[in-house]
VEXNUKE-459876 format. One record per residue (C-alpha): residue in three letters; x, y, z. Coordinates in pm, whole numbers, padded with zeros to 5 digits, always signed. Layout:
N
alaXYZ;...
This chain:
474
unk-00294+01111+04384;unk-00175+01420+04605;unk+00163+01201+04689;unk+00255+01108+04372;unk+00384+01405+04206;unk+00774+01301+04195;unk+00979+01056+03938;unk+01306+00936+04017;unk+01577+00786+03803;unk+01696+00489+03941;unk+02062+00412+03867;unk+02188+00021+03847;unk+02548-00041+03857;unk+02674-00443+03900;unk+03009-00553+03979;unk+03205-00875+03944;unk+02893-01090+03856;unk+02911-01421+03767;unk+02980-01564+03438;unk+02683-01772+03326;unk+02754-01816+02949;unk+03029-02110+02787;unk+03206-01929+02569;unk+03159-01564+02648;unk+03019-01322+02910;unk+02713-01284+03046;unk+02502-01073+02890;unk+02305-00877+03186;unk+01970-00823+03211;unk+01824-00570+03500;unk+01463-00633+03608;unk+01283-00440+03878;unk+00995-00556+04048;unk+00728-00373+04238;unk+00529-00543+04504;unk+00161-00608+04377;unk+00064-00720+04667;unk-00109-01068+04727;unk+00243-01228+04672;unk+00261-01088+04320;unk+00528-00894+04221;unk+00472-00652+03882;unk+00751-00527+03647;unk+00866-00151+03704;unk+01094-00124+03478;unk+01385-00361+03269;unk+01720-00220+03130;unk+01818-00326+02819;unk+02037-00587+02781;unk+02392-00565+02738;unk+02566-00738+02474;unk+02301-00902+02287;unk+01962-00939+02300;unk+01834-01187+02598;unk+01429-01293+02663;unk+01413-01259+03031;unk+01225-01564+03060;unk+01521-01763+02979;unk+01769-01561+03193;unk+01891-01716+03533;unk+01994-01532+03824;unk+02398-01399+03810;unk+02434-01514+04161;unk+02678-01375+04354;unk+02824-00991+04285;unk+02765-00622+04410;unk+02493-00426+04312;unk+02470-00083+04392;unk+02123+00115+04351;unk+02080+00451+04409;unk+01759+00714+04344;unk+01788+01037+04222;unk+01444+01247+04204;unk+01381+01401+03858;unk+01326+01774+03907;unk+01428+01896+03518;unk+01200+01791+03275;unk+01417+01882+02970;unk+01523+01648+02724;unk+01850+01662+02513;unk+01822+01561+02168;unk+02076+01497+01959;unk+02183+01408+01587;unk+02490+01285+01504;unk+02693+01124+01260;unk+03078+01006+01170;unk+03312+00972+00935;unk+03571+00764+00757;unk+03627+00570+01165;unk+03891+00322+01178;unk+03865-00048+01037;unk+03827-00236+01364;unk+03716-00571+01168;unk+03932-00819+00981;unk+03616-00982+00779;unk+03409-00613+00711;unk+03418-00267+00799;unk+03334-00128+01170;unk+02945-00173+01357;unk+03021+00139+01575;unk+02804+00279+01811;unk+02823+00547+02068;unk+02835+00574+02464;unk+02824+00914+02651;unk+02942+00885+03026;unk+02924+01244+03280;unk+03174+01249+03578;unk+03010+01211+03959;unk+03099+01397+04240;unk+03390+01105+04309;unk+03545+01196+03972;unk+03457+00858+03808;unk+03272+00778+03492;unk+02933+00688+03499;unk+02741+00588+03138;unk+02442+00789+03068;unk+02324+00672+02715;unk+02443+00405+02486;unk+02342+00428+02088;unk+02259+00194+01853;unk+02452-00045+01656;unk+02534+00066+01314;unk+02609-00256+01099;unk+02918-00241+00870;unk+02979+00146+00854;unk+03225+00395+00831;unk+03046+00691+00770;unk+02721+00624+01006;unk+02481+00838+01074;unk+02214+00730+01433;unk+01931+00819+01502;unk+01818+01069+01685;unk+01900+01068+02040;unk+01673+01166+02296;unk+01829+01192+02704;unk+01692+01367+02999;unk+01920+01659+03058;unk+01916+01558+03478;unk+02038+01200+03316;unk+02274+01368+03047;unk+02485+01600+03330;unk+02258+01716+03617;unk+02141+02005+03425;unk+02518+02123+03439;unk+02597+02272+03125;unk+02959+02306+03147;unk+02964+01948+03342;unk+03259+01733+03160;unk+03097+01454+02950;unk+03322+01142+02739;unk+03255+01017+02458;unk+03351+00704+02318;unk+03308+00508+02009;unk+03362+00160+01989;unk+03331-00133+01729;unk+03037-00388+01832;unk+03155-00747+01930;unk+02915-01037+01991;unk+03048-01181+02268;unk+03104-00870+02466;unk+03495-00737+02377;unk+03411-00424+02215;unk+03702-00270+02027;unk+03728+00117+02105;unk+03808+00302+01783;unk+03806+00664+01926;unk+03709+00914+02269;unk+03681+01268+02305;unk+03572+01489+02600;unk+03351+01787+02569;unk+03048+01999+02717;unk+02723+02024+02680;unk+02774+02419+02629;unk+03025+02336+02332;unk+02727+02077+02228;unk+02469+02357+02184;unk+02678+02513+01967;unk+02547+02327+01664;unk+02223+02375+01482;unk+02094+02624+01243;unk+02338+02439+00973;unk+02647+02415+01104;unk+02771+02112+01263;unk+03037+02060+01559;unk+03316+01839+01469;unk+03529+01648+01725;unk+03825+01432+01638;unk+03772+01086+01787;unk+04115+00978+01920;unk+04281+00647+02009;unk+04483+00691+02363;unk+04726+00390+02247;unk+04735+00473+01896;unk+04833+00840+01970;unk+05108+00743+02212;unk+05243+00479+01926;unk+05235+00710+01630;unk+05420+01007+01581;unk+05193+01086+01267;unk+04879+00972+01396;unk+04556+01244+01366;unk+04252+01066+01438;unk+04063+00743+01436;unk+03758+00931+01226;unk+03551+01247+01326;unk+03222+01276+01506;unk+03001+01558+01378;unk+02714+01697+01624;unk+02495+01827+01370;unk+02187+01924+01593;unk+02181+01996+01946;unk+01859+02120+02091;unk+01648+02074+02463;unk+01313+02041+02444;unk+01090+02056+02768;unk+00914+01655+02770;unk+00599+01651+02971;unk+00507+01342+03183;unk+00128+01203+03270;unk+00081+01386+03588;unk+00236+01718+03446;unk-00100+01734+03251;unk-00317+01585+03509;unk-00174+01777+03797;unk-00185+02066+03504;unk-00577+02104+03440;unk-00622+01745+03211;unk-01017+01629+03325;unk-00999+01239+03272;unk-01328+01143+03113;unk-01408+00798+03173;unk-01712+00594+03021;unk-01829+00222+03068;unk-01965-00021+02802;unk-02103-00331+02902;unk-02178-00624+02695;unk-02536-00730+02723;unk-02548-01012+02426;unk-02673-01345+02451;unk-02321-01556+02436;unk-02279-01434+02775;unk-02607-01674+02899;unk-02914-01632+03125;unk-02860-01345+03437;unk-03067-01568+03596;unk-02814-01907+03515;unk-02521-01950+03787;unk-02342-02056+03461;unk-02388-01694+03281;unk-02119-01423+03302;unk-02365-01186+03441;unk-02533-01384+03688;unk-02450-01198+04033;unk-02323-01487+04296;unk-02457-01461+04662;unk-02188-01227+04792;unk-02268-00993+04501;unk-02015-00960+04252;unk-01960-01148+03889;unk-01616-01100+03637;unk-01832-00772+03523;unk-01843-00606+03802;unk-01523-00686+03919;unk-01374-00533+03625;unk-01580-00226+03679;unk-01474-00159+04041;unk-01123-00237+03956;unk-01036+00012+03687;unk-01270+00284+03795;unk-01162+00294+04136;unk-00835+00395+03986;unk-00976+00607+03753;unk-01182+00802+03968;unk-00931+00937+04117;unk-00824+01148+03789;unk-01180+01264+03731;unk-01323+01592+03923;unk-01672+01535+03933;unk-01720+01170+03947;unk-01977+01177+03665;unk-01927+00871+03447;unk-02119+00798+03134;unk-02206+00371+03116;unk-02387+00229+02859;unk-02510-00134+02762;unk-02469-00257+02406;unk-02600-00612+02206;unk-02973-00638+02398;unk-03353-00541+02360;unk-03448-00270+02551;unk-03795-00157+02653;unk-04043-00040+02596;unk-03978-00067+02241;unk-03747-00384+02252;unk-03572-00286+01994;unk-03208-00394+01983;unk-02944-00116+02093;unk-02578-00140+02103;unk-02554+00192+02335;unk-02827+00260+02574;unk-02780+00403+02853;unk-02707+00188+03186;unk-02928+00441+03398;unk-03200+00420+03110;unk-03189+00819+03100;unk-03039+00886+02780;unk-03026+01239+02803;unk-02820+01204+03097;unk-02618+00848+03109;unk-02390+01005+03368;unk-02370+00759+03727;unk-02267+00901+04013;unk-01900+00764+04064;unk-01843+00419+04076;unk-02095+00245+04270;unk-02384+00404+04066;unk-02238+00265+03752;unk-02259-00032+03982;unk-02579+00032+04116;unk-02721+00115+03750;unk-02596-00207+03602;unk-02751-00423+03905;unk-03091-00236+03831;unk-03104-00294+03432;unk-03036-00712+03457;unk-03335-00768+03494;unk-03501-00567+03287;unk-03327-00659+02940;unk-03343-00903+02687;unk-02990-01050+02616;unk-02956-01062+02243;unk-02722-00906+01971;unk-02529-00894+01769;unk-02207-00804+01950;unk-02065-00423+01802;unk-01836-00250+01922;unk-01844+00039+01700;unk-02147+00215+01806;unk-02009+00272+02153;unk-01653+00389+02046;unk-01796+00639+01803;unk-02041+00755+02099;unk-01693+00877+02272;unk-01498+01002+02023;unk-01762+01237+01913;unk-01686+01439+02227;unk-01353+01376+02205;unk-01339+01523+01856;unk-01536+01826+02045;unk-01281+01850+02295;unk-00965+01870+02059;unk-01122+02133+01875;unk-01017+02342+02165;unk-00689+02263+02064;unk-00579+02219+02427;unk-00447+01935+02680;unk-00779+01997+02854;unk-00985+01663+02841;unk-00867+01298+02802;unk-01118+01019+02754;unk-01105+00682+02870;unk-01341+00416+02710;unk-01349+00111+02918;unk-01568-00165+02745;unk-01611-00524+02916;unk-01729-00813+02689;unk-01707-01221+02659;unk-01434-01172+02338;unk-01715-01223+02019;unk-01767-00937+01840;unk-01973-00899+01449;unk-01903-00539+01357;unk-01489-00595+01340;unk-01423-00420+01010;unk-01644-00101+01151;unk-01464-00156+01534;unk-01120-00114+01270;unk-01235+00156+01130;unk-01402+00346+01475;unk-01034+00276+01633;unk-00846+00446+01290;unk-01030+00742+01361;unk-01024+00755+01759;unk-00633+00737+01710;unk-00651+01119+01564;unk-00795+01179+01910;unk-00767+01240+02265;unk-00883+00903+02378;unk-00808+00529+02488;unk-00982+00197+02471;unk-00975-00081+02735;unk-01099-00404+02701;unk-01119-00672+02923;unk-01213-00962+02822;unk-01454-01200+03057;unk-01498-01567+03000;unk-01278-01822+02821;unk-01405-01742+02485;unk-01113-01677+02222;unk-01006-01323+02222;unk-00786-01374+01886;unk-01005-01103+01756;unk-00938-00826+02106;unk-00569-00921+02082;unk-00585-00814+01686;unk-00735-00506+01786;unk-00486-00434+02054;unk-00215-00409+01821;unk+00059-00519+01986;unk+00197-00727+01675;unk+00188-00432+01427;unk-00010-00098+01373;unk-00364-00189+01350;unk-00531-00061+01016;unk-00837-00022+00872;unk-01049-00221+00609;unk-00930+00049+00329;unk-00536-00002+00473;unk-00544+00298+00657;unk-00282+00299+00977;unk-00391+00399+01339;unk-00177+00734+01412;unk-00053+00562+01741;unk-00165+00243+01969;unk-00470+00329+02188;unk-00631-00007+02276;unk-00501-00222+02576;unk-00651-00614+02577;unk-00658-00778+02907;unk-00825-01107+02979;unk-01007-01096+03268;unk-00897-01497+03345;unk-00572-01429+03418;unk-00621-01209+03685;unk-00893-01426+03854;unk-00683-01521+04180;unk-00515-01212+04193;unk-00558-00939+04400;unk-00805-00637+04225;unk-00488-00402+04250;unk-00312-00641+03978;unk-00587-00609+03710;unk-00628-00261+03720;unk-00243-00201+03713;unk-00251-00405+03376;unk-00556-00252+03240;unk-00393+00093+03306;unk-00016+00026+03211;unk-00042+00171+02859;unk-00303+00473+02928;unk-00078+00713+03091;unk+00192+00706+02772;unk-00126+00716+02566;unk-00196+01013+02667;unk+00181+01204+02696;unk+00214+01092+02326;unk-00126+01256+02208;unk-00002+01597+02332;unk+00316+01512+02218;unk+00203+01439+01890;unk-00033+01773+01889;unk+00254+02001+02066;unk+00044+02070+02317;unk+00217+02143+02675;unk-00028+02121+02986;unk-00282+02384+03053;unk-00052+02456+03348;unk+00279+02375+03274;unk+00481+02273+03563;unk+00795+02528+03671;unk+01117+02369+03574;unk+01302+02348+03878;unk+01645+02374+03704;unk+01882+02165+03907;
């Protein structure tokens, strides 16, 4: 983790590609790829597309053309944010009014134009009115307040021939001056139309109405800032997973010592670890009969010290889990809800504190059937208030329709009553897809979402790191 302390902006510029469509341009997509290792390759980062929107499965490569890439490390955290609106802009169409949106471009060193944010499309409007935007100063004009910056605003085509209705040039010094109320006006001028009319004005005005920079926080300013990643294990111990003792069951251990379970366990917390101080991680079993009472429990402590469920790093969660096989009953039913109310309890504790001091990570492992889904709805509601996230990965090839409803990927997950989760904080991953791939692949899925999980709690809350970083102000 010690190397990993910058972000960089890449910058993607293309020239002279090919044409690919019939009857238009191409509308390019950029995709960068990050070597997975094992042959895989993993996506970084795509830019949007375009002119309209494109699924990158059915792109095909532009061929031939330049590309020119360069890196730019991100030492200013600040964001711009701004809100803006127009009015009464030119009539570019012949069939309905004007879909304008906005593009802001800052000059390089070479004295050329370079864009640095493109707005949204505002269907058949004169008088629009985006949302707000949101840039990172560096991106916006190198943290140069007084840097030149165009603005244009153009009429949205289909097939790529936007119609410019207006430009202006300004600062972001004469930007700031709006908020509190008053608004900064620009007139958005027409270079042709100007030259052609003597009694031309303006092709509409562009009123800044709020300027403001705010300082945006990334995942390792609050881990490298005092944020203690908390990280607990569940492990399904019910009886669709079959007989330990079967070569058929998802927890019997093959002769060179591993099953799906335990590869999933050594994947993500040998990742995880790495955020945690103390290597002290809470696992627990859920769905079986434990002794002496047999009695089933659906969170029992993997160690069988429920006072203190912590393992020592990885490989005694490993070590635990190897010593309880044999000494449960498979069973169930399969809930899910006893275990994630186990963890948010302390992270309910921890936000109390009202700090970015503690994060927790619940990582729960089952074979996709679960009983308790109304209560798991509900548990999730409520964790979504807190400082936590939920993996699950999925063993087996059961059907996971009810993990992938949970993940809520296809709309904000709600509970029985109708009440909305306050943000996504479950990741689904089925453990099949990754079975020929190398560990490195799983856990980079598994984590993808947990790191912007966690910015947008403490976004959410306002809460900057315990140590917020210095802004080195470029």
């Amino acid at each position: 983790m010690a190397g990993c302390v910058s972000r960089v902006e890449l910058s993607v510029t293309c020239r002279s590609l090919l044409d690919r469509d019939l009857g238009s341009k191409s509308d390019p997509l950029c995709v960068v790829l990050q070597d997975a290792g094992g042959g895989r390759w993993a996506e970084v980062v795509s830019s949007s597309v375009f002119t309209r929107p494109l699924e990158l499965k059915q792109g095909k490569p532009a061929g031939k053309g330049t590309i020119t890439i360069s890196a730019e490390e991100i030492k200013d955290t600040r964001v711009l944010c701004l809100e803006i609106e127009a009015r009464n802009l030119d009539k570019k169409d012949l069939l309905g009014k004007s879909d304008p949106f906005l593009e802001f471009y800052k000059q390089n060193d070479a004295g050329a134009w370079q864009l640095v944010y493109r707005s949204e499309v505002i269907k058949n409007n004169l008088n629009p009115c985006w949302k707000k935007i949101s840039v990172p100063l560096q991106t916006f004009c190198g943290g140069d307040f007084n840097k030149p910056i165009k603005v244009q605003c153009a009429d949205h085509d289909s097939d790529g021939s936007h119609d410019l209705i207006g430009t202006f040039e300004t600062n972001l010094t004469q930007l700031q001056k709006a908020g509190d109320g008053s608004a900064v006006e620009f007139e958005c001028i027409h270079p042709e139309k100007k030259q052609k009319k003597k009694s031309y004005k303006n092709s509409g005005i562009i009123r800044i109405k709020s300027c403001k920079i705010e300082t945006e926080y990334s995942f390792l300013d609050y881990v490298m800032g005092g944020c203690q990643i908390n990280f607990t294990v569940g492990v399904d111990f019910t009886g669709s997973n079959g007989d330990p003792k079967s070569p058929d069951s998802l927890h019997y251990i093959s002769p060179d010592g591993i099953n799906e379970y335990l590869i999933a366990i050594w994947s993500v917390g040998s990742v995880v670890q790495d955020y945690d101080a103390d290597k002290l991680f809470p696992a627990f079993g859920f769905g079986a009969q434990v002794p002496p009472s047999w009695q089933v429990s659906h969170e029992f402590a993997l160690n069988f010290n429920p006072s203190n469920p912590y393992c020592q790093g990885i490989q005694g969660i490993v070590d635990a889990y190897r010593q309880i096989l044999p000494q449960i009953r498979l069973y169930g039913p399969t809930n899910f809800s006893p275990i994630i109310n186990h963890v948010a309890r302390f992270a309910a504790h921890s936000a109390q504190q009202g700090t970015a001091s503690q994060y927790f990570i619940l990582l729960i492992i089952t074979d996709g059937e679960i009983t308790d889904l109304d209560q798991t709805r509900q548990a999730i509601v409520n964790a979504s208030k807190l400082p936590m996230s939920i993996i699950i990965v999925g063993v087996g090839e059961a059907d996971f329709k009810a993990m992938e409803f949970l993940d809520g990927d296809n709309g904000v997950l709600k509970s029985l009553t109708g009440e909305p989760a306050a943000r996504d904080i479950v990741q689904f991953v089925p453990f099949r897809q990754f079975k020929n791939a190398p560990r490195e692949a799983l856990s980079q899925m598994v984590l993808a979402e947990v790191p912007k999980q966690l910015v947008s709690y403490y976004k959410w809350q306002g809460w900057p790191p315990v140590k917020p970083p210095e802004i080195k102000k470029v």
